[in-house]
N, C-alpha and C positions, 0 to 999 in steps of 0.2 A: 504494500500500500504506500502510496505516496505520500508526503507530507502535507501536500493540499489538502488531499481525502482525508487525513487523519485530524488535520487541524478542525474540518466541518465536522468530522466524527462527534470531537471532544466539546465543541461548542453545544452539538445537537444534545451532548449527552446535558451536559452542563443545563441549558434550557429546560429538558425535562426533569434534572434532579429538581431547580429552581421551581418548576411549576407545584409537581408533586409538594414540597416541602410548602407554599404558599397556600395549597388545599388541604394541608395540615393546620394551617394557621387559621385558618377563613373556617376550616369545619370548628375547629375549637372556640371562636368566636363565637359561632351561629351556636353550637350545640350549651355554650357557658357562659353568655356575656351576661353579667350583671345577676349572678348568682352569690347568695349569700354563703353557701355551704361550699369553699373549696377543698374539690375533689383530687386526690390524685391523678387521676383517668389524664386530666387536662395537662397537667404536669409531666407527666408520658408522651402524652402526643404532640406536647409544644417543644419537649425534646431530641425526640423523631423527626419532627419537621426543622429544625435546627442542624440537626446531622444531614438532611437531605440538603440544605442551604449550604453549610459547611460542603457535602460533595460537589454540588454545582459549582462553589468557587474553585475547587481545586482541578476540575475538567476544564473550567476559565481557563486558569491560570496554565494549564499543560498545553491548551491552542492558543497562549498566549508567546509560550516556547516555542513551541514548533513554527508558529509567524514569525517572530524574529531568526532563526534559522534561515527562512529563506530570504526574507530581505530586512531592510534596515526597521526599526520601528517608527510610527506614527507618531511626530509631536503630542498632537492630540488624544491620541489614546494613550500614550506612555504618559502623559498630564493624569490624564482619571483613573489610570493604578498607582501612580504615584499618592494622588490623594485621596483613593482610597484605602492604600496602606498606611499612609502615614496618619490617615485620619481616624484609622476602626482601629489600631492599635491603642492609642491615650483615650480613647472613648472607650474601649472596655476596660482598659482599667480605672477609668474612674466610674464603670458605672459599678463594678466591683469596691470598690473604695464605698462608694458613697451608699451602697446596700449594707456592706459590714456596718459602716455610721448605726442606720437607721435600724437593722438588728439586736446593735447593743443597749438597745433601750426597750424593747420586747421579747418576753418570752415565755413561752417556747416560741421558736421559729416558723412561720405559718410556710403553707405552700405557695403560695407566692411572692412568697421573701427566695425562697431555693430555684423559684421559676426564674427570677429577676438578677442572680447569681449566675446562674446557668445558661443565659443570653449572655452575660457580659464576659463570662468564658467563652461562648463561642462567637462573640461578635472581637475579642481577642483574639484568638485562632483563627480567623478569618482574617487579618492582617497580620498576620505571621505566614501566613500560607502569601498568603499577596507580596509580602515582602521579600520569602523565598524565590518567589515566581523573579520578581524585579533586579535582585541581586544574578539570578543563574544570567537572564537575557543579559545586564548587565556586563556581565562575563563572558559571552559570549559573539557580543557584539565588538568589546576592546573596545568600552566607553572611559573617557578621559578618567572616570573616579574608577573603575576598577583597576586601569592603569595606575593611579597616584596610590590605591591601597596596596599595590604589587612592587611601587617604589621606582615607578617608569615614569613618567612626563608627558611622551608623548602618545600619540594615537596611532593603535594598529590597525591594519586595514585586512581585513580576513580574506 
């Protein structure tokens, strides 16, 4: 398989991990919203759709390598992974940060304090995967900053 094909592969795959995980989200919505009794049930499935979100970025992030393989990358798109990494990383940890806060003054710990923990881990892990993804293209392309972290100056041309 070529790398064109493999790159739509990963996208395609990527799109339906995204959707499936958003039908995770949207049923637990319809099936819970504005219930006084939190259930576990919801706490599970908002997990599961979390890990499907989490798989989708990481099939992103593999047709994001194999496009830079073949050619140079996009101003443009290398902007929106750039801040998307750099922005879902200090945004889950503080939403981690600022749940522990709110925690330490309740307890026991309801199911929606551990839902609200468990997004800001995977909304971290989602910019660690993104950050992965930008450091390998990175390194692959012989972008001036992986050059200077190698202790080179100038730029290679592959």
């Amino acid at each position: 398989m070529d790398a064109a094909r493999e790159r739509t592969l990963w996208r395609a795959a990527g799109c339906l991990s995204s959707l499936i995980a958003l039908g995770f989200f949207a049923w637990c919505q319809i099936q819970y919203y504005d219930r006084a009794d939190m259930l576990h049930w919801p706490l599970w499935v908002g997990t599961a759709g979390a890990f499907c979100l989490l798989a989708g970025i990481c099939c992103f992030v593999a047709a994001r390598i194999l496009g830079a393989m073949d050619r140079t990358p996009e101003g443009a798109r290398a902007a929106v992974w750039k801040t998307f990494t750099y922005g879902s990383i200090p945004l889950g940890v503080l939403i981690i940060v600022v749940e522990r806060l709110r925690s330490m003054q309740i307890h026991p710990i309801t199911s929606n304090m551990k839902a609200v923990y468990i997004a800001g881990a995977f909304v971290l892990m989602a910019g660690i995967v993104g950050l992965v993804g930008e450091r390998v293209v990175a390194h692959m392309r012989g972008t001036p900053l992986a050059n200077e972290s190698r202790g080179k100056a100038e730029v290679t041309v592959a």
